[in-house]
Short mmCIF file of the C-alpha atoms (twelve columns), coordinates in Angstrom:
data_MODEL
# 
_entry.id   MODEL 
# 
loop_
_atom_site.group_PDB 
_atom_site.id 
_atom_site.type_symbol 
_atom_site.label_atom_id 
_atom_site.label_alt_id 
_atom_site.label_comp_id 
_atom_site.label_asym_id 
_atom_site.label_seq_id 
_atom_site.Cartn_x 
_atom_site.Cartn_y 
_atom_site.Cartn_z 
_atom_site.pdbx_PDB_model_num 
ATOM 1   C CA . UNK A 1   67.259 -68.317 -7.078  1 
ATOM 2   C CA . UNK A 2   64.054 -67.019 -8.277  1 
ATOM 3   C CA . UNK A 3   65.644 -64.046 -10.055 1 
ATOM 4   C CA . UNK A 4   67.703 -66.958 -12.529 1 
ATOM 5   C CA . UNK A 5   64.134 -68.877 -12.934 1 
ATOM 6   C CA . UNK A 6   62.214 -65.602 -14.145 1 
ATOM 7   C CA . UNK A 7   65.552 -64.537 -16.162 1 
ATOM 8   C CA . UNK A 8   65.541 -68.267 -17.690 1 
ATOM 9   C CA . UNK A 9   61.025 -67.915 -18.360 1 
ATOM 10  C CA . UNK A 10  62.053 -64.758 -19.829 1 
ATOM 11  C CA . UNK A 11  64.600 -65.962 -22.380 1 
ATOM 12  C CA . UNK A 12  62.056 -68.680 -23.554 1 
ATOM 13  C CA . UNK A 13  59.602 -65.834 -24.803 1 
ATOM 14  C CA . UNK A 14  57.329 -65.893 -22.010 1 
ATOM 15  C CA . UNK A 15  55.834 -62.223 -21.407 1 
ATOM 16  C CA . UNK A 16  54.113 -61.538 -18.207 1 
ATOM 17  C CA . UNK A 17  51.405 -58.781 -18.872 1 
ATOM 18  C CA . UNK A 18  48.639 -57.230 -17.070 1 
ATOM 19  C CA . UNK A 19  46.302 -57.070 -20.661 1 
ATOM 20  C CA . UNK A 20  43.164 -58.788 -20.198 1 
ATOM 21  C CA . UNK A 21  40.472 -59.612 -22.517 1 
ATOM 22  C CA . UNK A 22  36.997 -56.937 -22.443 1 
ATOM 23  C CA . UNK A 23  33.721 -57.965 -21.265 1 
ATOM 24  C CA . UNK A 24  32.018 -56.611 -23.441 1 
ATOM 25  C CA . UNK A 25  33.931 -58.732 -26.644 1 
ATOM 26  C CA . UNK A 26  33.156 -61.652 -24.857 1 
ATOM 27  C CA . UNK A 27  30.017 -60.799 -24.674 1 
ATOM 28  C CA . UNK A 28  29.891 -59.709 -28.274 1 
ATOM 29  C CA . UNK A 29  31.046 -63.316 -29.449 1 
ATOM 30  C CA . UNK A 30  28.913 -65.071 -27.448 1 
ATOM 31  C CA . UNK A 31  25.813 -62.825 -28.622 1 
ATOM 32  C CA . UNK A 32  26.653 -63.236 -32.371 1 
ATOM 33  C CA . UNK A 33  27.459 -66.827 -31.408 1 
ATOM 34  C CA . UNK A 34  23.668 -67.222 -30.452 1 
ATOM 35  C CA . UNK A 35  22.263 -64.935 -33.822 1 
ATOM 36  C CA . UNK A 36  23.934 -67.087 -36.049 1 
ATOM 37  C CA . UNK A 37  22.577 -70.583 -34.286 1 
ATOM 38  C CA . UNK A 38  19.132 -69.141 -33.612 1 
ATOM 39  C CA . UNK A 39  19.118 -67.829 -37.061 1 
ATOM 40  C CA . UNK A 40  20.371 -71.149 -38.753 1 
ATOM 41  C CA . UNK A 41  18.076 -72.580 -36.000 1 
ATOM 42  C CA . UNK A 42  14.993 -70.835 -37.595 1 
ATOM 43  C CA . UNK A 43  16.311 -71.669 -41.109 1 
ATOM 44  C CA . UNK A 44  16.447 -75.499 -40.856 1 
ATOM 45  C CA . UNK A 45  13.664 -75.570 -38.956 1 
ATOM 46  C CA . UNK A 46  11.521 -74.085 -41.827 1 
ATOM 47  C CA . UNK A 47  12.946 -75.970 -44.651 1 
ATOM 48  C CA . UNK A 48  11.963 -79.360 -42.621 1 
ATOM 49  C CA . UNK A 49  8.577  -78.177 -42.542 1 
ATOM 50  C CA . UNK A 50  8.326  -77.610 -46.143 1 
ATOM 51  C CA . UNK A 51  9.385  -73.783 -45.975 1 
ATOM 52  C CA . UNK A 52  6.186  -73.028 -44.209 1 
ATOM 53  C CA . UNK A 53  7.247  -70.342 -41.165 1 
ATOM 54  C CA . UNK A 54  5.573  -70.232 -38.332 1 
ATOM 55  C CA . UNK A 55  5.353  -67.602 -35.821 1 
ATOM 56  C CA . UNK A 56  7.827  -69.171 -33.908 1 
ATOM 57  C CA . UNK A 57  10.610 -69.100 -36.397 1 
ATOM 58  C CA . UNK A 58  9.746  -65.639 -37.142 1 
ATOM 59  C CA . UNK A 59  9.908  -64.528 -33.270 1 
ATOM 60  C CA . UNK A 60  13.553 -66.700 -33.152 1 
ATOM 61  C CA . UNK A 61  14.631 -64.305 -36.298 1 
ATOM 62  C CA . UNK A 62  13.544 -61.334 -34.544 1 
ATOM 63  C CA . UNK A 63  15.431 -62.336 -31.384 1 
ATOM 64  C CA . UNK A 64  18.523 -62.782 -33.346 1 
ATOM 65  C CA . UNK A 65  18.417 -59.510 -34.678 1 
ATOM 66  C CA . UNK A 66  18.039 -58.207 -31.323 1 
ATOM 67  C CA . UNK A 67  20.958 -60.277 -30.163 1 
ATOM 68  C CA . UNK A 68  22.954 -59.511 -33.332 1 
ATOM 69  C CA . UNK A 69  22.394 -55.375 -32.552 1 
ATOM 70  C CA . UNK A 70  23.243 -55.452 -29.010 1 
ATOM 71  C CA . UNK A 71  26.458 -57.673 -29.776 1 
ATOM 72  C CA . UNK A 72  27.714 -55.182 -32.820 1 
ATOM 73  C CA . UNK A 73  27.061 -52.618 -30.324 1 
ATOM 74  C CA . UNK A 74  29.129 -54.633 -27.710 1 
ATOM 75  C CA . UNK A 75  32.301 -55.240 -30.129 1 
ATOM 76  C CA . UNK A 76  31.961 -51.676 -31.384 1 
ATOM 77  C CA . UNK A 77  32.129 -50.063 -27.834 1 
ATOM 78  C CA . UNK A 78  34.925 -52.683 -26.774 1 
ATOM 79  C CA . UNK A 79  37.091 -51.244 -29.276 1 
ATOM 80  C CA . UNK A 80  37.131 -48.105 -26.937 1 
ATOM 81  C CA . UNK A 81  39.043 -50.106 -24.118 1 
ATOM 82  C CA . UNK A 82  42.918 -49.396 -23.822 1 
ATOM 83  C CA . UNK A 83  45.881 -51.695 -23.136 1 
ATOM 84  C CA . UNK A 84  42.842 -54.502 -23.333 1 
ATOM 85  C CA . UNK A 85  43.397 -57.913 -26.028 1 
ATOM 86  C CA . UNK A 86  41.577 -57.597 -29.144 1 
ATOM 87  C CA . UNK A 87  40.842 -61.193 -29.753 1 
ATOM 88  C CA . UNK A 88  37.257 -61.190 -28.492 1 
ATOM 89  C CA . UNK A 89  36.747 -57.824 -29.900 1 
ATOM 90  C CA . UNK A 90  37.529 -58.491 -33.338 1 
ATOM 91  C CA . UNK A 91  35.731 -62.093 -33.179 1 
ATOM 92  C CA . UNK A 92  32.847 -60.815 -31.747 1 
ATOM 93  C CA . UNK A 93  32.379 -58.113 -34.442 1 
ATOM 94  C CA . UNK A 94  33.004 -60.336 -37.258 1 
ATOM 95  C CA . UNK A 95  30.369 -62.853 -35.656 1 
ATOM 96  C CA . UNK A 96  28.141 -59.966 -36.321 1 
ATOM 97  C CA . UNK A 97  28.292 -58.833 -39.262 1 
ATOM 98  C CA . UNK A 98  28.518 -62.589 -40.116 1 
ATOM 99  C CA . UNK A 99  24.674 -63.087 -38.431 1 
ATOM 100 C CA . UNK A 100 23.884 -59.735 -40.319 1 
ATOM 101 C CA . UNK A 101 25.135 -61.244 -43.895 1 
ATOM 102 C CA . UNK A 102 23.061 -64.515 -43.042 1 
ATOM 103 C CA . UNK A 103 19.581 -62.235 -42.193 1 
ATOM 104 C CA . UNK A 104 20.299 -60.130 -45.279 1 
ATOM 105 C CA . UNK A 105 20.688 -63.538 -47.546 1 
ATOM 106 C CA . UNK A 106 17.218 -65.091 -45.446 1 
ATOM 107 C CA . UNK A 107 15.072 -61.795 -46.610 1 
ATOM 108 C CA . UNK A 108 17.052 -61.573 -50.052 1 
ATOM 109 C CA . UNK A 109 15.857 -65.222 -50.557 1 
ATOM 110 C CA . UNK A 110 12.322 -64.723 -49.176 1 
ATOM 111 C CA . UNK A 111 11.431 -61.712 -51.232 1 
ATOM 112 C CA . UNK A 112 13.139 -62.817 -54.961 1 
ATOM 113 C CA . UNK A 113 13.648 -66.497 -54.633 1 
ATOM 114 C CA . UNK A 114 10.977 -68.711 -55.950 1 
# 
């Protein structure tokens, strides 16, 4: 009896695997999660008060670099990992260089924008 019910899951497309999804992805996308809202965090914040930064938005900016390092360094090691799910991997990388991209257009606007 269960031989026919795994035989019938099995014709439906169902695959049973053993893959699981790395740590350290997860904890990539969850790191560039948090440099992209402190970042945008920091961002809004300043432009309600006028554009005037205080030391507090600056010491949010450096904490989402820090955050935005250790999680490219995260994805980029996770990539390592055999028969592992790249989902979290790829998301967590692109996260990343997303936060980076949103830094680089914060000092690009700071330094040339008027």
């Amino acid at each position: 009896m269960c031989k026919g019910y795994f035989e019938m899951l099995k014709n439906k497309g169902f695959i049973f695997t053993n893959k699981k999804h790395t740590e350290r992805g997860i904890m990539s996308t969850i790191l560039g999660v948090l440099a992209n809202f402190t970042l945008g965090e920091a961002v809004y914040l300043s432009y309600l008060n006028g554009g005037a930064v205080s030391d507090r938005y600056t010491a949010a900016g450096l904490l989402a670099v820090i955050f935005m390092i250790a999680g490219m360094w995260l994805g980029i090691w996770s990539t390592t990992e055999k028969e592992k799910f790249k989902l979290f991997t790829v998301l967590g990388i692109f996260v990343n260089v997303l936060a980076f991209g949103m830094l680089s257009l914060v000092l690009f606007a700071g330094a040339y924008v008027e």
